[in-house]
C-alpha positions, 0 to 999 in steps of 0.5 A: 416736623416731629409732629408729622412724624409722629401722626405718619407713625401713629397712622402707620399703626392705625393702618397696620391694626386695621388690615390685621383685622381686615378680612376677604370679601365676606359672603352669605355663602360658598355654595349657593343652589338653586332649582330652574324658574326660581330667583337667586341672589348672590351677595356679599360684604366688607367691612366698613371703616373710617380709615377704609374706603371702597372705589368701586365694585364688580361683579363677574363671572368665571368660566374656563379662567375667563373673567366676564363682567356683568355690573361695575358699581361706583360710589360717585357715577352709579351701575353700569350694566355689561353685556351678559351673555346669557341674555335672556335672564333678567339680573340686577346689582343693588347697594345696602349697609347691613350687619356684617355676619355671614349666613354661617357665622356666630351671633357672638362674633355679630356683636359690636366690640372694638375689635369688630366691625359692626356694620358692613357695605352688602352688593348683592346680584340678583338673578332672574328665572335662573336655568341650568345654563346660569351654573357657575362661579361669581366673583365680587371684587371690590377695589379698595384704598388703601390695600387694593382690591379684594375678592370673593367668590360664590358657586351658583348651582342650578340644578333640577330637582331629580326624581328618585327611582326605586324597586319594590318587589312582592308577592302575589295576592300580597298587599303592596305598600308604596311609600311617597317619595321612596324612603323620605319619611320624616317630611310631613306631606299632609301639609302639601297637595299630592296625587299618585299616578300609574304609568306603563309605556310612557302613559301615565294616569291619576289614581288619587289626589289629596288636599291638604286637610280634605279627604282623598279623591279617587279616579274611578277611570281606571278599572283595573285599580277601582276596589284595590287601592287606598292611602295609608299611613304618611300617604302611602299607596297600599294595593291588595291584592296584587296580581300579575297586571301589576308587574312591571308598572311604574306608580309615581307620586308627585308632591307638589311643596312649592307653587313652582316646584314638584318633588316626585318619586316613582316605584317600578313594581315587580311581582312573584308567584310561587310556582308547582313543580312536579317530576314523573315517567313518562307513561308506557316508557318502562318496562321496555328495551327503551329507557324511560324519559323523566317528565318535569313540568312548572305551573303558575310561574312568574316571572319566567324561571330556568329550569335544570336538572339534577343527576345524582344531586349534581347540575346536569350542566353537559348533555352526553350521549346517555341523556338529552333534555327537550323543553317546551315553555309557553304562557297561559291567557292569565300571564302564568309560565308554564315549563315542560322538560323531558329528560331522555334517557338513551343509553345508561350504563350505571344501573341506579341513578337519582333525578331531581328538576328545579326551576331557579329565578331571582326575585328579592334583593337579587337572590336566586331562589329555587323550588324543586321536585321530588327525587326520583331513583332510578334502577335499570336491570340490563339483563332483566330490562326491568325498571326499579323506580323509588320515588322519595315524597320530598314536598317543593322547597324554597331555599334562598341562594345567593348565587345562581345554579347552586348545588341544592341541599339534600341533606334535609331530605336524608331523613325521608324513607323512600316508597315501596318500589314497584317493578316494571309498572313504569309509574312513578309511585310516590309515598304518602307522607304522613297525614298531618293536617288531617292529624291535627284536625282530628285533634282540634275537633276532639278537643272541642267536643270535649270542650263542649261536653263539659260546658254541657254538664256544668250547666246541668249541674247547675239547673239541678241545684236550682231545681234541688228543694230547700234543705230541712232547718230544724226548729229553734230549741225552746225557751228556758224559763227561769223562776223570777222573784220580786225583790221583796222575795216573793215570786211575781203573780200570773198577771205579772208572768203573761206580761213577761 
């Protein structure tokens, strides 16, 4: 009897140390992701132990707290299959002993000690040409003796890789670059087959394919890219010069990294030109009992502006009954806008006023930028019925603003003097700015003459002392003879002195 007791307690210990040891069912992973039309398997483990002895395993699936079994495994009587609903997938449970780690676990905590488990019983659940549909939570538990059953569950999701989507904004006649995959740059794509695709109205074609380690193959069917495009660096697109057939196209580029699966990327295109901007009276409208009308028109505009008006430096936001605006817009057979705005003057009481037009559109990170016209003052003398009209030579600014229909900066334009007025002529008489460009020419070509001027004169300075003749050298001094005496005192003979 004391020795039994003595065993239950020794076992009781044993027992105790174990489960104190004993953790959940481990698995490889929490969170398990898969694309459609691959093959996913779900595994996990428990520890195996002389004192522990798993009965039977099962594998289910939880939806909306509803348990539905899908394979139960016995160590006796084998796997028995259930019903899964999702009955098109072809899914299997299989048995193994393996090491005990999970995916996300320490070598050091691998190792065999005598308080490790070394080796561990692995079920793992195969499943077949996963879809979207298969999303889900799994749970393996296992019925255990002596502590019962343990559990372990693992999210499976299934999810199609998404194609990114991206803006690029440029100017026209500029070069465009489109990166592969958007802003994905530290992936090395030569090593994958690719190709870039140009698309409009859910059409899309082949610009260009690569292989890896081969040349590029351009697609010679599509005119309007024929001499335009190539690739760049890390297989970006590049297209010079842009035109306004670009706007609005959409360029993919499809990387095909896996034999079942493509990650691709598209970049819609959008393409600015800078439009001209001028502001003028109207012929024939000064002078007279009529006010004059103020003409403003914009050419080669793209995408479509908004045009305003500014009366003393203020947005003419309510048309009263002084002033009425009548705009016309149309668009040329090269896709350009064009704005014409006639401001009509009926009935002004304040005799000097100022009118600026500037046409507004958002373009680069949904800023709205301007370019405006020049400054025209006007001056009506009602007793006179004289027009005064002061034109200031402001050159068409483009001035970044943040928000639309802002105040434009004048103060840039206070420097500027105003032209010589001209009385009732009713044209609008614009002052010649200063003429830089020419200025500076003149400049460059009289730095070069001079440049020239005396590469010439060096050269003939050269060529005269070349042709100089040799400088006079005068003859060496004569030689000093000396007397020479023999040794014996004598002086040496004539014989003696001719062979010195």
């Amino acid at each position: 009897m004391e020795r039994r007791g003595l065993f239950s307690l020794f076992y009781l210990l044993a027992m105790s140390s174990v489960a104190g040891q004993l953790e959940d069912v481990i698995t490889q992973a929490k969170v398990v992701r898969a694309l459609p039309g691959t093959d996913v398997t779900l595994v996990c483990s428990f520890p195996r132990s002389d004192h522990i002895y798993v009965t039977q395993v099962q594998w289910s699936r939880i939806d909306d707290n509803q348990l539905t079994r899908i394979a139960v495994y016995h160590p006796t009587y084998g796997i028995q299959y259930f019903k899964f609903p999702e009955t098109a997938y072809n899914f299997s449970v299989s048995f193994s002993i393996g090491n005990c780690c999970s995916s996300d676990a320490k070598e050091a905590s691998c190792s065999p000690g005598p308080n490790t488990f070394p080796e561990c019983s692995q079920w793992a659940l195969q499943l077949k040409n996963v879809s979207v549909s298969l999303s889900g939570q799994y749970e393996c538990s296992l019925a255990t003796y002596p502590f019962g059953t343990k559990a372990g569950k693992i999210q499976l999701i299934v999810q199609a890789e998404e194609e990114q989507h991206y803006v690029k904004e440029v100017q026209l006649n500029q070069t465009l670059e489109i990166p592969c995959l958007g802003n994905v740059t530290s992936e090395n794509l030569s090593n994958y087959p690719l190709k870039w695709l140009v698309g409009e109205n859910g059409r899309k074609e082949e610009l260009v394919t690569k292989e890896p380690s081969s040349p590029e193959v351009y697609r010679n069917d599509n005119a309007l890219y024929r001499e335009r495009i190539h690739l760049g660096l890390n297989n970006a697109l590049k297209i010079f010069p842009t035109k306004l057939s670009d706007d609005g196209r959409m360029f993919s580029c499809h990387v095909a990294y896996h034999p079942e699966r493509t990650r691709k990327s598209s970049t819609t295109v959008r393409v600015l030109a800078y439009p001209e901007i001028s502001a003028s009276l109207q012929e024939g409208s000064a002078g007279t009992l009529q006010k004059p009308n103020i003409s403003c028109v914009v050419r080669k505009a793209f995408p479509k502006p908004s045009l305003v008006w500014y009366v003393d430096r203020e947005i003419l936001r309510d048309q009263s009954g002084e002033m009425s605006v009548k705009q016309e817009d149309s668009q040329d057979s090269e896709g350009f806008y064009q704005l014409r705005s006639t401001l009509m003057l009926h009935g002004i009481h304040q005799a000097h006023k100022i009118f600026l037009c500037a046409c507004l559109f958002s373009f680069l990170r949904n800023e709205t930028w301007n370019v405006s016209s020049e400054e025209i003052f006007f001056s009506f003398d009602n007793k006179s019925n004289e027009v005064s009209i002061q034109a200031f030579s402001t050159v068409a600014s483009e001035e970044n603003r943040s928000v639309s229909l802002a105040p434009l900066d004048f103060t840039s334009r206070a420097s500027l003097a105003p032209a010589t007025a001209t009385q009732g002529s009713g044209k609008n008489v614009k002052a010649r700015p200063f003429p830089w460009p020419t200025a500076v020419a003149v400049l460059l070509l009289l730095c070069s003459f001079l440049i020239v001027l005396g590469i010439w004169k060096w050269c003939q300075y050269q060529k005269e002392i070349m042709n100089r003749p040799p400088s006079f050298k005068p003859p060496p001094p004569p030689i000093k003879y000396t007397s020479m005496v023999e040794s014996d005192g004598t002086p040496p003979s004539c014989h003696e002195l001719e062979s010195l």
